[in-house]
VOGU-3710 file (C-alpha; in Angstrom, 3 decimals, decimal comma):
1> xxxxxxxxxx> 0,000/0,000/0,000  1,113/3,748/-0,508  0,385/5,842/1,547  0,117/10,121/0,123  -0,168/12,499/2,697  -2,131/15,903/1,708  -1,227/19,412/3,459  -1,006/22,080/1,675  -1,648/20,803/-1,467  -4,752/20,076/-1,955
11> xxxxxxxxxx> -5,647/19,174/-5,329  -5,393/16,208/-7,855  -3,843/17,663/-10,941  -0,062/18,881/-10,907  0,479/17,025/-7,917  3,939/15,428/-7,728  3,091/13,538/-4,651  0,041/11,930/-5,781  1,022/11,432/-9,308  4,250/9,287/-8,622
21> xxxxxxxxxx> 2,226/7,141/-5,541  0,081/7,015/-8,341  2,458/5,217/-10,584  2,192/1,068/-10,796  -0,673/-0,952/-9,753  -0,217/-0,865/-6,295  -2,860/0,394/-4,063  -3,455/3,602/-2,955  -4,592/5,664/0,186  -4,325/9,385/1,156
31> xxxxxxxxxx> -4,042/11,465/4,225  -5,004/14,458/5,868  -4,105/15,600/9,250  -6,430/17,965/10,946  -4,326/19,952/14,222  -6,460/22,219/15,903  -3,669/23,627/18,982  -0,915/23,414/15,966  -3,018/25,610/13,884  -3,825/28,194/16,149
41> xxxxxxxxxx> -0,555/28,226/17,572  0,586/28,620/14,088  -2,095/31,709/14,038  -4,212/30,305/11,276  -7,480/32,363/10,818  -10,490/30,612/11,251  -11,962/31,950/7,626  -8,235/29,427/6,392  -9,033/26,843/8,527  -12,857/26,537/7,060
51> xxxxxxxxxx> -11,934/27,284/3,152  -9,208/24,256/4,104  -11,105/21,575/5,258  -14,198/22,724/2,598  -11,410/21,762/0,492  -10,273/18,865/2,708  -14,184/17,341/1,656  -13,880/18,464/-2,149  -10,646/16,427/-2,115  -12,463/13,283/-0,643
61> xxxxxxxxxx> -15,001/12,976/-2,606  -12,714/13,721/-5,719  -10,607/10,849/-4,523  -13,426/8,530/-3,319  -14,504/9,193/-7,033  -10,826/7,421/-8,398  -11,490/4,709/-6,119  -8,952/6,133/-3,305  -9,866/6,466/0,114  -8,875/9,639/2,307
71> xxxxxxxxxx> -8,209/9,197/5,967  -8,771/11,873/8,611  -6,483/12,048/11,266  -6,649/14,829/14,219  -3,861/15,231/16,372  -3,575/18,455/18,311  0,030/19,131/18,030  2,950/18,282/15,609  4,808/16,612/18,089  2,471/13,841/18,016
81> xxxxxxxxxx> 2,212/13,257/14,413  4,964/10,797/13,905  3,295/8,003/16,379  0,228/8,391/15,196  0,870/8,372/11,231  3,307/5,420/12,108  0,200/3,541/13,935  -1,971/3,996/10,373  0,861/2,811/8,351  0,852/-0,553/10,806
91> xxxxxxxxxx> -2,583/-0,379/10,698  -3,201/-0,323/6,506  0,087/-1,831/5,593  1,585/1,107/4,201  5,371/0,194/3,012  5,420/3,739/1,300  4,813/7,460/1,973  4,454/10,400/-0,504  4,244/13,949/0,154  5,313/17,880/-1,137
101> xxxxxxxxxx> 7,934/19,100/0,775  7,172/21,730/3,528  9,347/24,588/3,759  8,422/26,071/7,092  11,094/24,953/9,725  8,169/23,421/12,521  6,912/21,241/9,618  10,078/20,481/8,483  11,215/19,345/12,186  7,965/17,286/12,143
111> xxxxxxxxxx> 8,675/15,527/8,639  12,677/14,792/9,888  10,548/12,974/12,658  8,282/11,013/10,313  11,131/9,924/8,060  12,798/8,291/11,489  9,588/6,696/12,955  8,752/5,401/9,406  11,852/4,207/8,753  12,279/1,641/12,038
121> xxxxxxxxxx> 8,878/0,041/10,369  10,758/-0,280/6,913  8,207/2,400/5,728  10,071/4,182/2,378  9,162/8,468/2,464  9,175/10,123/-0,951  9,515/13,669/-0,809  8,531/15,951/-3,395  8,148/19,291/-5,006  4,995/20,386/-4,490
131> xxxxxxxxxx> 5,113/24,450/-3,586  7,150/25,567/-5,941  7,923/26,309/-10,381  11,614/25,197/-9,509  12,179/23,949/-5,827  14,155/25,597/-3,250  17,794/24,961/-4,201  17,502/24,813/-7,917  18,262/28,532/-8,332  21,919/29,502/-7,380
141> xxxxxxxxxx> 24,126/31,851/-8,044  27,777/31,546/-10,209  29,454/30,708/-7,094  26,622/27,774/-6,157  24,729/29,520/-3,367  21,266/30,767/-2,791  20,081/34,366/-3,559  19,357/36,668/-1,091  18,116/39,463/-3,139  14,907/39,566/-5,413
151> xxxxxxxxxx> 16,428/40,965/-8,773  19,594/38,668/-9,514  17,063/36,003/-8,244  14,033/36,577/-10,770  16,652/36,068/-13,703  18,148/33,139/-12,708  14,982/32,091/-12,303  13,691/32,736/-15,593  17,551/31,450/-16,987  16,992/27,941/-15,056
161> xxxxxxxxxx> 12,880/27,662/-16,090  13,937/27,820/-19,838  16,685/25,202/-19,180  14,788/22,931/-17,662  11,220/23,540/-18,555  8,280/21,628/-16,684  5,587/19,301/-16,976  1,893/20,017/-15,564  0,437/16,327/-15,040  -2,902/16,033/-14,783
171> xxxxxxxxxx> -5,390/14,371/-12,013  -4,942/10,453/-12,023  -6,835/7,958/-13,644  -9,506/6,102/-11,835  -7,951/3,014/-9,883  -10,773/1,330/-8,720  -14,657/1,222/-7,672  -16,373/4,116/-6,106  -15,619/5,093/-2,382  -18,719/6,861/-0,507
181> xxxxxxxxxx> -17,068/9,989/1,589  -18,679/11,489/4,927  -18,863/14,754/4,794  -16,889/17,158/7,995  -20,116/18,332/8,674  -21,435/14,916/9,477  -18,033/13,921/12,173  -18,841/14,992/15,345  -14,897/15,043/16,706  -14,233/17,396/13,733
191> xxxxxxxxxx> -16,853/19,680/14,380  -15,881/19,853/18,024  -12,398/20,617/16,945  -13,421/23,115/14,826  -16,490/24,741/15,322  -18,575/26,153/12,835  -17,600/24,319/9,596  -19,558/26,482/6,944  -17,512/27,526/4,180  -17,442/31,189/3,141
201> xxxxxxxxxx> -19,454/32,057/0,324  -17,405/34,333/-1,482  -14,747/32,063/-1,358  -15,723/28,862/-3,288  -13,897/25,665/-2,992  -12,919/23,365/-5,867  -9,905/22,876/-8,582  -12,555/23,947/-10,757  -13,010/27,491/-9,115  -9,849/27,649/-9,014
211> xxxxxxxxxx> -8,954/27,002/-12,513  -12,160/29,045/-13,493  -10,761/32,514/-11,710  -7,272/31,935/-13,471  -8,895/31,772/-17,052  -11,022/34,699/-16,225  -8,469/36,651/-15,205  -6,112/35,652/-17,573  -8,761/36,451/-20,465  -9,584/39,942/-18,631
221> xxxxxxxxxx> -7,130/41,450/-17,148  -3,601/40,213/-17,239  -2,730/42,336/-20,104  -3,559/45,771/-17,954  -2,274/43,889/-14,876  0,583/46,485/-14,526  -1,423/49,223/-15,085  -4,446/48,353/-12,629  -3,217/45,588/-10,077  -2,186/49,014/-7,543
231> xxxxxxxxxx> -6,440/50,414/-7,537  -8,556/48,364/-5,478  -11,896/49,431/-6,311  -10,694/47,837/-9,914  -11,249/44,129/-10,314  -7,422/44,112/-11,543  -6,036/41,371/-9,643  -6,124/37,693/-9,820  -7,145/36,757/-6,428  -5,686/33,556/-6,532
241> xxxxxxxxxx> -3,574/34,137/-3,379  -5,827/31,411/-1,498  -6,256/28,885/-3,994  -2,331/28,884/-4,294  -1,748/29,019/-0,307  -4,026/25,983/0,245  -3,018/24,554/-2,905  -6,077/23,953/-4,791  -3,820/25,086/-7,857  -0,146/25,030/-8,095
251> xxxxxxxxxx> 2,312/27,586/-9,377  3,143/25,785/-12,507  -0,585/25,391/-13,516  -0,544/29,299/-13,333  2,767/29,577/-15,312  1,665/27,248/-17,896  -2,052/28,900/-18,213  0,046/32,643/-18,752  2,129/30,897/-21,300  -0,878/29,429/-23,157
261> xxxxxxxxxx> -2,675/32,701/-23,385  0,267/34,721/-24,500  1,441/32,056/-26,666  4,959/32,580/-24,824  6,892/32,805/-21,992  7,460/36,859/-20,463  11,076/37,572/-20,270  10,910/41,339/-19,419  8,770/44,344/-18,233  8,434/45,015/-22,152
271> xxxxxxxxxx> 6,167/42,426/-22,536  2,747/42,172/-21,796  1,979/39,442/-18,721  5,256/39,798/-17,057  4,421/41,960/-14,195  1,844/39,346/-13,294  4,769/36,903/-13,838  7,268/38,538/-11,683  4,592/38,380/-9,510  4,616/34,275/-8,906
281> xxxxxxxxxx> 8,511/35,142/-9,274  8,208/37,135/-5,893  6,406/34,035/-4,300  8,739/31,705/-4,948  11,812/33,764/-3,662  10,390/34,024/-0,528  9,748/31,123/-0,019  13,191/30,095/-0,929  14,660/32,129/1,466  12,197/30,694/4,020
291> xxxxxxxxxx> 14,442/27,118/3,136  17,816/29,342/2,986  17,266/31,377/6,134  14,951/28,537/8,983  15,337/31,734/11,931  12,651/33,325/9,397  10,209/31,112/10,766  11,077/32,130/14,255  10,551/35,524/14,353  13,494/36,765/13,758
301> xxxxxxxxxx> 14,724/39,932/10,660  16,178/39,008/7,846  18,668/41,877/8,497  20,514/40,741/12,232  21,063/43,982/12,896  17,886/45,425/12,920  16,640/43,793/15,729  17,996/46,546/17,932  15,345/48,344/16,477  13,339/50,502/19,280
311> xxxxxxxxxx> 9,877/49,087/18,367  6,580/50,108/20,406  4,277/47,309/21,613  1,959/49,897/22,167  -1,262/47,894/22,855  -3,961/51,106/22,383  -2,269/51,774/19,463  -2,136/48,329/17,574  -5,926/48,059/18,820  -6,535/50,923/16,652
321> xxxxxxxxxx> -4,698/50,072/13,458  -6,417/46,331/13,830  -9,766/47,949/13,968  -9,309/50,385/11,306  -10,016/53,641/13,761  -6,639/55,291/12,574  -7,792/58,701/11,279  -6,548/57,735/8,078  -9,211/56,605/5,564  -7,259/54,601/3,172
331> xxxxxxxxxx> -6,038/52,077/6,249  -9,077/52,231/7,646  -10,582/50,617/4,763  -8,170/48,183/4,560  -8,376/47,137/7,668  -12,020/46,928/7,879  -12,089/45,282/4,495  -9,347/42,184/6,312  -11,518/41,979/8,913  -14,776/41,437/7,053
341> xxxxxxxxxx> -13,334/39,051/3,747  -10,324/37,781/5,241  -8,323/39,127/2,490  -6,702/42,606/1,610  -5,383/43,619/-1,740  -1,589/43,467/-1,620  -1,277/47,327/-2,325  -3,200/47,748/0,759  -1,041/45,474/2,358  1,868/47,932/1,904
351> xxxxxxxxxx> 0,145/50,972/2,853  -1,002/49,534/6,258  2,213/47,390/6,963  4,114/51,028/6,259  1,643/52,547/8,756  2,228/50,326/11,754  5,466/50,140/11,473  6,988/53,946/10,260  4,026/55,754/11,374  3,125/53,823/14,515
361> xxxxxxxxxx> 6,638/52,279/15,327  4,963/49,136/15,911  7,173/46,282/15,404  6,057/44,139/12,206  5,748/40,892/14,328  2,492/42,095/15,529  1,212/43,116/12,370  2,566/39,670/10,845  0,760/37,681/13,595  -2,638/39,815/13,109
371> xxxxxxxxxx> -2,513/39,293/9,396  -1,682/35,278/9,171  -5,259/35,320/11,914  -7,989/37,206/9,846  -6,195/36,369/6,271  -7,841/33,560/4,470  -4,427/32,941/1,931  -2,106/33,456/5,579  1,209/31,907/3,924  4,289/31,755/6,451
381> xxxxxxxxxx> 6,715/32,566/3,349  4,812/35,472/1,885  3,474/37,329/4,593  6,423/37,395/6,388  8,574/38,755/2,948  5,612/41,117/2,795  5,648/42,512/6,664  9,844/42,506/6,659  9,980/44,702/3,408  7,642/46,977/4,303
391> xxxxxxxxxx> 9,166/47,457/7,724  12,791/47,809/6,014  14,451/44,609/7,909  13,410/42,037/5,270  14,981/41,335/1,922  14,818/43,840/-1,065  13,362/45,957/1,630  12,580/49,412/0,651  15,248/52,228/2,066  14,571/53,181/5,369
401> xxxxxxxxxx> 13,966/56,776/4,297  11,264/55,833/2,375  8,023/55,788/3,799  4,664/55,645/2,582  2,519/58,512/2,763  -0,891/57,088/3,355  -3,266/60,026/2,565  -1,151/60,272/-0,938  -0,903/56,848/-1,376  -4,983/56,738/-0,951
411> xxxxxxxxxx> -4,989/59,918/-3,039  -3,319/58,293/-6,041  -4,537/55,012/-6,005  -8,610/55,283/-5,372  -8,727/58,694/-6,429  -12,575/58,677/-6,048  -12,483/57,068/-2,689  -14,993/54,412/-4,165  -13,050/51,896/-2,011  -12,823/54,136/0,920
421> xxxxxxxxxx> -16,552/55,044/1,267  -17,629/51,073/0,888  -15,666/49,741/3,987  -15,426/53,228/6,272  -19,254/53,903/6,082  -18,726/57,074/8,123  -17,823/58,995/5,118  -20,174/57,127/2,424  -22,255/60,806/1,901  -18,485/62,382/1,840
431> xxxxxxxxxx> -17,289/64,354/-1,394  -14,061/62,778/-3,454  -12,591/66,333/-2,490  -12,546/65,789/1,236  -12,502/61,801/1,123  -8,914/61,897/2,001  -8,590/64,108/4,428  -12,335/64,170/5,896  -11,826/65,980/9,335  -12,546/69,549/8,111
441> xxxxxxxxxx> -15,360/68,265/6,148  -16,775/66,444/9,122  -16,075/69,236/11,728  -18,096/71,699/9,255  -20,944/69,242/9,257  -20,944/69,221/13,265  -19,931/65,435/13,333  -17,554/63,364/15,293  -18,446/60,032/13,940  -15,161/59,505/12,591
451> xxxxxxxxxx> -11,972/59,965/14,441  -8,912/61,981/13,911  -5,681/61,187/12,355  -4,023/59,398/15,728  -0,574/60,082/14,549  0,904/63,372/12,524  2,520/61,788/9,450  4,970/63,954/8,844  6,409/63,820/13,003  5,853/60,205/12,740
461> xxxxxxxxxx> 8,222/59,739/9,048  11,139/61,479/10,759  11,020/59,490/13,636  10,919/56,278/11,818  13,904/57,133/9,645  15,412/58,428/12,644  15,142/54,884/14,306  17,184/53,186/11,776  19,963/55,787/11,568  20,436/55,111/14,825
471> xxx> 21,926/51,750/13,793  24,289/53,048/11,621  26,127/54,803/14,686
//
């Protein structure tokens, strides 16, 4: 029997694990392990956790359907996972294991510990590329190391995806009668674990859905990607983000999908689709740093030095900036918007990263944590590459002197304040004039239902560069 175990990667087509357990006539099983204390120590927003396992019973039934069962397991913590999967692999006779390769240092200890408990029962583990065009490792520089900054990286990148090229394989053939599959709804220890299981409805499940936004976008926008993705009251993005971090789709189906529409490969801002491109580029670098650089996962700057950073951990403050009651309409917004989807659009992501940490002085691991718990695509790799750069201790962070402005930044990119006045419905009956800087506006009016900018940008920017000079003495 083999044995593939399903994390982050949950899907049938391009799925290295699954296709090569799928290889021979043997028979085969797959896994998913449900870890409720793990998760949330892991800060996994509920809104991830229930577009997961909504995906969790696609991927059953999809299976059942190829005449493969899937297994639930629930253990609450990592540590326990090695024991338990070795008891099932006793239990169904498993002499093999496939899986994609994690790349976040707990999962990684926890896989180290499956290999060895596998191993004393003569049980084989495959490990595979799963998360990524060209896997961690595969992209070096002349002198045979890893890159550290995004530029150098994105062409070698491109260099070593035209020399080696890829394969997308799709789902496997059916291997056998029907299974039936219980729903998570119907498994009372799952509920428990979990609570409400209800999917949300903007956020359909399915390789299907997933495959449907790509080709929509692809046939709509990605050719006035780079001129819209930075507006978002403009349906200019692909919002794939949590397809890709649950792995419904993989990297290489989007690659291969860009390719097919342009009828090539991007090499260069000069050509239409690469921005989008550079894009997936961006996601894969961080995430090969993540394998590069394990104290990433722990908290800890890309850039030593800057952890002598002076950060606040002021808690009235971060309360604010979570809530969206800044005095600053375009965060505001943002945050209101994270709060109510469970995702933000990633120029929003800047602007309000930029404001906790140069305006507010609030160190980024706050803002990190608070993101990866209301974000339904919360990826370990990303979001902390996101949160670093913005707070200038990450790579290819911006210069510490420059910091965004956030009434000009919402000035230039909603103009009208469409996207302002749906999520801060104080000022939905405000004119674009004032929608930027509403106080006067609102003081003429005699109202106070909106409250006043809690920092002065301009004090706040010369404080922030202020803090990092400090490190160069």
């Amino acid at each position: 029997m083999k044995l593939v175990w399903f994390r982050n990667d949950l899907r049938l087509a391009d799925n290295p694990a699954l296709r090569h357990a799928c290889a021979g006539d043997e028979p085969v099983a797959a896994l998913f392990i449900i870890s409720p204390t793990q998760w949330r120590q892991h800060k996994m927003a509920p809104i991830r956790q229930r577009f997961m396992l909504a995906q969790v019973d696609e991927l059953g039934r999809e299976l059942g359907a190829l005449g493969i069962p899937l297994h639930l397991l629930r253990v609450e913590t990592f540590a326990e996972v090695p024991a338990v999967l070795a008891n099932l692999c006793r239990e169904q006779g498993v002499t093999q294991l496939y899986a994609n390769q994690a790349i976040e240092i707990d999962e990684q200890r926890r896989d180290h510990a499956v290999s060895a408990a596998l191993a004393e029962q003569a049980v084989s583990c495959h490990w595979l590329n799963g998360c990524c065009v060209l896997p961690p490792g595969r992209v070096l520089t002349g002198s045979g190391e890893m890159f550290k900054v995004f530029t150098p990286f994105s062409r070698a990148w491109l260099k070593a995806l035209d020399e080696e090229g890829f394969v997308i394989h799709r789902a496997p053939a059916s291997r056998g009668e029907s299974l039936p599959w219980q729903p998570l709804a119907e498994r009372a220890w799952v509920d428990e674990a979990l609570g409400e299981l209800t999917a949300d409805p903007r956020w359909l499940v399915g390789e299907a859905e997933a495959l449907r936004r790509l080709n929509i976008f692809l046939e709509q926008a990605v050719l006035d990607y780079g001129e819209t993705r930075d507006f978002p009251a403009i349906a200019g993005t692909s919002v794939l983000s949590p397809y890709l971090a649950a792995g419904i789709i993989s990297p290489r189906q989007c690659v291969a999908a860009l390719q097919q529409r342009l009828g090539y490969r991007p090499q260069s801002k000069a050509q239409p689709g690469f921005v989008w491109l550079n894009e997936l580029i961006w996601r894969e670098f961080y995430r090969h740093l993540l394998v590069l650089i394990p104290t990433l996962s722990m908290n800890r700057p890309f850039k030593p030095e800057t952890a002598a950073l002076p950060w606040s951990w002021d808690p009235d403050a971060f309360a604010a900036w979570c809530e969206g009651r800044t005095g600053y309409p375009i965060v505001d917004a943002a945050m209101r918007c994270l709060n109510t989807t469970g995702w933000m659009h990633n120029r929003l992501r800047m602007i309000v990263a930029s404001f906790l940490t140069k305006d507010l002085h609030i160190h980024w691991r706050l803002g990190e944590d608070y993101f990866m718990s209301r974000l339904i695509d919360g990826d370990l790799a990303a979001n902390n590459g996101g949160w670093q750069w913005a707070a200038g201790t990450g790579a290819d962070a911006a210069p510490y002197f420059r910091v965004f402005n956030p009434t000009t930044q919402g000035q230039r990119f909603d103009p009208q304040g469409e996207f302002i006045r749906t999520w801060v419905t104080e000022l939905a009956d405000i004119p674009a004039a004032y929608v930027h800087q509403p106080h006067d506006w609102l003081r003429l009016k005699g109202r106070q239902d909106y409250p006043a900018p809690m920092v002065d940008h301009a004090v706040a920017r010369v404080r922030a560069i202020e803090m990092f000079r400090s490190l160069e003495k």
